[in-house]
KOLPADO-953743 format. One record per residue (C-alpha): residue number from 0; y, x, z. Coordinates in steps of 0.05 Angstrom, whole numbers, plus 32768, in hexadecimal, padded with zeros to 4 digits. Example, Ala and Ser with C-alpha at 12.3 -4.5 7.8 and 13.67 -1.06 7.14 Angstrom:
R | n | v | u | w
R | 0 | 7FA6 | 80F6 | 809C
R | 1 | 7FEB | 8111 | 808F
This chain:
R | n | v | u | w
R | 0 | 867E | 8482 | 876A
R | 1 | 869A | 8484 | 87B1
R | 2 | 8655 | 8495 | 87C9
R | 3 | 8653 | 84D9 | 87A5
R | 4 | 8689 | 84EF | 87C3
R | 5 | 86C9 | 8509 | 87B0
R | 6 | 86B5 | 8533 | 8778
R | 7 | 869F | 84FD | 8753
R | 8 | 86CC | 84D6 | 871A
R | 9 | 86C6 | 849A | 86E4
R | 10 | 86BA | 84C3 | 86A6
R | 11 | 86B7 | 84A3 | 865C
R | 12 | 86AD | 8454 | 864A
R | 13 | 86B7 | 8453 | 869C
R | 14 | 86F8 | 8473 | 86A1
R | 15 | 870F | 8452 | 8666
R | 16 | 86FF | 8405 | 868D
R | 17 | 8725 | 8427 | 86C9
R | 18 | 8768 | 8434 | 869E
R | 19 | 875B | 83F2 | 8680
R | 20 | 8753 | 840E | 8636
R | 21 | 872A | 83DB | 860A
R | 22 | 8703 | 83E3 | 85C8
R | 23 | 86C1 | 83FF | 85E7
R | 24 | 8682 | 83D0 | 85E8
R | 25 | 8673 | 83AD | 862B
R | 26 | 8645 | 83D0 | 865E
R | 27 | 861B | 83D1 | 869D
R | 28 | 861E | 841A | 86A3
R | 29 | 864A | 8441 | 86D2
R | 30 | 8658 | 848A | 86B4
R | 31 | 866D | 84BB | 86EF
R | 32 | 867F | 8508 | 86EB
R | 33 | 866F | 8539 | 871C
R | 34 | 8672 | 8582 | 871E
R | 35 | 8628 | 85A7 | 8701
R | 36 | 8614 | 85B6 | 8754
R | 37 | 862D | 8575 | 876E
R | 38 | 860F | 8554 | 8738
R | 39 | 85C2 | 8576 | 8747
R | 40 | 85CF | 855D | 878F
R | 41 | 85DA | 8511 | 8775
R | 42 | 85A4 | 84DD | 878E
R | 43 | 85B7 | 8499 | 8762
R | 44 | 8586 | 8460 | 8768
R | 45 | 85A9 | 8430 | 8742
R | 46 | 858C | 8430 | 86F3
R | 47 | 85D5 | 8418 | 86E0
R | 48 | 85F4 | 845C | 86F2
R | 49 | 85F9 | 8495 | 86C6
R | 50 | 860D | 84D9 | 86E1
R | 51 | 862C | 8513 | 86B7
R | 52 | 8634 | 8560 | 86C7
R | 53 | 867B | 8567 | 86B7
R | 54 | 86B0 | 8596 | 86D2
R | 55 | 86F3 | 857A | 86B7
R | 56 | 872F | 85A2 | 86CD
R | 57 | 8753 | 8586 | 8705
R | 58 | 8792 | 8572 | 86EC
R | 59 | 8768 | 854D | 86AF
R | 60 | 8753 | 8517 | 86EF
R | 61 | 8782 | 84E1 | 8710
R | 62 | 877C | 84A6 | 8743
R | 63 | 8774 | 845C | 8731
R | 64 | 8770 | 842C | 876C
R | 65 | 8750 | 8460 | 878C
R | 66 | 871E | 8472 | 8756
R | 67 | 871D | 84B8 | 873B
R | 68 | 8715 | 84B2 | 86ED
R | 69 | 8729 | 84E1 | 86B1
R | 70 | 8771 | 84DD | 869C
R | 71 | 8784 | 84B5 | 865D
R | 72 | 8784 | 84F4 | 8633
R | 73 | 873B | 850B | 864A
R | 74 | 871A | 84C3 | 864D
R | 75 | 8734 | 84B8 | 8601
R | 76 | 871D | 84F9 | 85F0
R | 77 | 86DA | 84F7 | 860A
R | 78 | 86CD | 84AF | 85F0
R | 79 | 86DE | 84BA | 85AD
R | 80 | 86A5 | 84F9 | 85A3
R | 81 | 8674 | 84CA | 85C0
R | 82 | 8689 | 8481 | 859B
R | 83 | 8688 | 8469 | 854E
R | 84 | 86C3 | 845C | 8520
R | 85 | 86D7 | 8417 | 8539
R | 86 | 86CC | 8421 | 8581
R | 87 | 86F3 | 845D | 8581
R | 88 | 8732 | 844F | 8557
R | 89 | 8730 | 840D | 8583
R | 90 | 8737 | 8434 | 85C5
R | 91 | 876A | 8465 | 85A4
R | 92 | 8794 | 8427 | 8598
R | 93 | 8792 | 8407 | 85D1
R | 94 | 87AC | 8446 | 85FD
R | 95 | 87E0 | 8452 | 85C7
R | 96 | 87F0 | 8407 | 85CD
R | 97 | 87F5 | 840B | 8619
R | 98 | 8813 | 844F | 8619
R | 99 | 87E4 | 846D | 8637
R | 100 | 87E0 | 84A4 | 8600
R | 101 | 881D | 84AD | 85D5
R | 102 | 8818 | 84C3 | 8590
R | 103 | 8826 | 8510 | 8598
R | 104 | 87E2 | 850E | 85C7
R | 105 | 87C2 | 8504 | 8590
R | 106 | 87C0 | 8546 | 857E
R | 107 | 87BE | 855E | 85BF
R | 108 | 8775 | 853A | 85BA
R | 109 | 8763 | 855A | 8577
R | 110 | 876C | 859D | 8597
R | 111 | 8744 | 8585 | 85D7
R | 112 | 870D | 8574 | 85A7
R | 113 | 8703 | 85B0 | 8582
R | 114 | 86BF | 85C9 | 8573
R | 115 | 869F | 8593 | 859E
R | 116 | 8669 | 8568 | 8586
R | 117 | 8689 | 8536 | 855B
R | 118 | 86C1 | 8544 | 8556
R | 119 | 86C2 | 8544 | 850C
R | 120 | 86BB | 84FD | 8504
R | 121 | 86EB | 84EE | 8548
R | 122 | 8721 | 8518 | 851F
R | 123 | 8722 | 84DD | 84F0
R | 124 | 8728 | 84AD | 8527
R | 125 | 8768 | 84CA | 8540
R | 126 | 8782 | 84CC | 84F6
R | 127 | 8774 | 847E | 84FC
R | 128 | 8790 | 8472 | 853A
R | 129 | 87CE | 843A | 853C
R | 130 | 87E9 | 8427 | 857D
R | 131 | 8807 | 83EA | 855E
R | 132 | 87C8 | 83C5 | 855E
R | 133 | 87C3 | 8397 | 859E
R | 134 | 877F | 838B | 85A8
R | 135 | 872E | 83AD | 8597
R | 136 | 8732 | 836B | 8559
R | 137 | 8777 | 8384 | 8540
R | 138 | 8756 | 83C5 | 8531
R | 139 | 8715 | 83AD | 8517
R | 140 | 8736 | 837F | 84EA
R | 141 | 8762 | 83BA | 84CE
R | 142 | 8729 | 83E6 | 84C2
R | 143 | 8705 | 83B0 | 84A1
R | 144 | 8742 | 83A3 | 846C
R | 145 | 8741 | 83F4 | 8462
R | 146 | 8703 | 8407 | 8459
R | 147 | 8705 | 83C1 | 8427
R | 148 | 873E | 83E6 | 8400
R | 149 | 8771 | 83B9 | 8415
R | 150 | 8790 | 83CE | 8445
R | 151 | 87CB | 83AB | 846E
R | 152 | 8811 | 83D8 | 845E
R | 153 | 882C | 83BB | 84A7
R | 154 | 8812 | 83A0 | 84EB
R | 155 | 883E | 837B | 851C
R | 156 | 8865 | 835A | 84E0
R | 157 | 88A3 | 8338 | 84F3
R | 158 | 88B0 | 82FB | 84C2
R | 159 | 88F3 | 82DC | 84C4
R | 160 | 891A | 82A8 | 84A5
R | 161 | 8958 | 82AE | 847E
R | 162 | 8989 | 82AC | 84B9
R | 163 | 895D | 82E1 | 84DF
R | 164 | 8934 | 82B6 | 8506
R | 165 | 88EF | 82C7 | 851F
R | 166 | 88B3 | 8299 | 8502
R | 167 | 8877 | 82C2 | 8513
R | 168 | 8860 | 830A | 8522
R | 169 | 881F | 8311 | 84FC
R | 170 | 87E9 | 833E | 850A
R | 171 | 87E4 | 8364 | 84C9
R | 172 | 880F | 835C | 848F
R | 173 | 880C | 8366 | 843F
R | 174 | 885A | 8363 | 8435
R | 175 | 885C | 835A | 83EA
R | 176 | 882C | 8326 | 83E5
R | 177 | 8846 | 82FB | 8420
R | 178 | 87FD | 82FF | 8446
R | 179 | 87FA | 8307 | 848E
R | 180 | 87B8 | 8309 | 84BA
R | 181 | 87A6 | 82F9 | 8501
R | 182 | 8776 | 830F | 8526
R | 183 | 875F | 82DD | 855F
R | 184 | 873F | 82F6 | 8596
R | 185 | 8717 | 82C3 | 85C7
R | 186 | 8749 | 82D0 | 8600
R | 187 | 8797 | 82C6 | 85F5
R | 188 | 8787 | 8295 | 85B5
R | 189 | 8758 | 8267 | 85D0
R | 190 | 877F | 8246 | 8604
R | 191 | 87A5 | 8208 | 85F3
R | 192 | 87E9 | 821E | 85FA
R | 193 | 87D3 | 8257 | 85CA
R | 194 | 87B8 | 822D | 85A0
R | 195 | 87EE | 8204 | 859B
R | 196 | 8827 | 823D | 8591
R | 197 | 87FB | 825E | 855B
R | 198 | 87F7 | 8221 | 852D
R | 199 | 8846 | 820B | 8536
R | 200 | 8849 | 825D | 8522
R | 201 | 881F | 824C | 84E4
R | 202 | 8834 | 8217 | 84CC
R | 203 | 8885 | 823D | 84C5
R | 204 | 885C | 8276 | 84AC
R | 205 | 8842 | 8255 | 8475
R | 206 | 8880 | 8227 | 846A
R | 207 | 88A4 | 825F | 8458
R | 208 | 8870 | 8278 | 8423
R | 209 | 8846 | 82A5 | 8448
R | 210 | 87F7 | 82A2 | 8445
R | 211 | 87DD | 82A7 | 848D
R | 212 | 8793 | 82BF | 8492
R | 213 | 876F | 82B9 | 84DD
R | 214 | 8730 | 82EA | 84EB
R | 215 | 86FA | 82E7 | 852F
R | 216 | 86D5 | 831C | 8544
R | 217 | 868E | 8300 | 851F
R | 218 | 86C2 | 8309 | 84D4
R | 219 | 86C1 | 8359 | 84F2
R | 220 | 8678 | 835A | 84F7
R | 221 | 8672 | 8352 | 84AA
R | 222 | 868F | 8391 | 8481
R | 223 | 869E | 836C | 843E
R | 224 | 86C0 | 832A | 8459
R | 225 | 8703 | 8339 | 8474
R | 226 | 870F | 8369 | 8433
R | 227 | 86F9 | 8329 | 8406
R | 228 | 8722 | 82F7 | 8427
R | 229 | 875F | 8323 | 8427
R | 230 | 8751 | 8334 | 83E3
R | 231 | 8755 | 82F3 | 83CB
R | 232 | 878F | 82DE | 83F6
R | 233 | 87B1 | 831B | 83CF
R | 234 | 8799 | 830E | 8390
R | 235 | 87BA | 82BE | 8392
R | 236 | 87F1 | 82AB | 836E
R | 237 | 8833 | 82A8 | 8392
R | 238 | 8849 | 825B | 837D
R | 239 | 87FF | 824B | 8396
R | 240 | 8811 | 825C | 83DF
């Protein structure tokens, strides 16, 4: 990017790797803006490099580490015309998350949209949009149990005992019916220690009657599994917990 220039900026998936948003498949590619006449004048060699003709206002660019990239408000905007359902609600979460975006930009990003291609569909996204999900599995995991028609009435639950203390957070909860699930990512739960704290976390979880349910990434992949083993989680009879 440095090589074009100083009119050139991280634009889309690339901006949103800059400010460390998540949710967006992995990729090779580099996307870069430059102006329409910079842009014509561009030699790039490299395949992995994809230039855009963009002209984004000024004050819609900042500086990361010395990288010139589409603010949070832009990048989210941009990626969310351009990426499907679970992609995009997963990158709206994660800025919310990191506050990066708060919630009134939300509308502020509807507006930006407006009568650009897709934005439609990326209206729906926003109306999705939860900044309490902590990670790209949370939010798959949550889509999966509402498009499955049952969907979780909290996230972040906080399950205590009778004298107020703290057994567990879960990731997604179904209040009435005691259920809680996690979602367990490859990273922060597959070290030991994790390991470790999450079944001591458990195992008070379910001594004190709640059902604890544990999803991967590969459960996302399939639409009607998460819904079906929430379902019957639901479905069981208290005194069987």
């Amino acid at each position: 990017m440095l090589s074009l220039g100083p009119a050139a900026y991280a634009v889309f998936g690339t901006a949103a790797e800059v400010h460390r948003i998540a949710g967006l498949p992995a990729s090779d590619e580099i996307h870069i803006g430059l102006p329409p006449v910079a842009a014509k004048q561009a030699r790039i060699r490299q395949p992995h490099v994809v230039l855009h003709q963009l002209d984004h206002p000024v004050e819609s660019l900042v500086s990361l580490n010395g990288l010139l990239a589409t603010d949070p408000i832009a990048t989210v905007s941009d990626v969310i015309l351009r990426a499907g359902r679970y992609p995009a609600v997963s990158v709206l979460d994660s800025a919310l998350n990191q506050r990066l975006l708060e919630t009134a930009d939300l509308a502020s990003i509807a507006r930006r949209i407006r009568r650009r291609r897709g934005a439609v569909a990326a209206r729906g996204y926003l109306a999705e949009a939860d900044g309490r999900a902590q990670s790209p599995l949370e939010t798959r995991t949550r889509l999966r149990c509402i498009d499955g028609r049952v969907p979780p009435d909290v996230l972040q639950l906080e399950v205590r005992d009778d004298d107020g203390y703290l057994l567990g957070i879960g990731d997604l909860g179904w209040r009435t019916r005691k259920v809680i699930a996690e979602a367990d990512g490859r990273g922060a739960h597959s070290i030991p220690e994790a390991i470790f704290t999450d079944r001591r976390r458990q195992n008070r979880l379910i001594n004190a009657g709640w059902s604890v349910l544990r999803f991967t990434w590969q459960d996302t992949l399939d639409p009607a599994y998460i819904p079906w083993v929430v379902r019957q989680a639901l479905s069981r009879p208290s005194d069987l917990r």
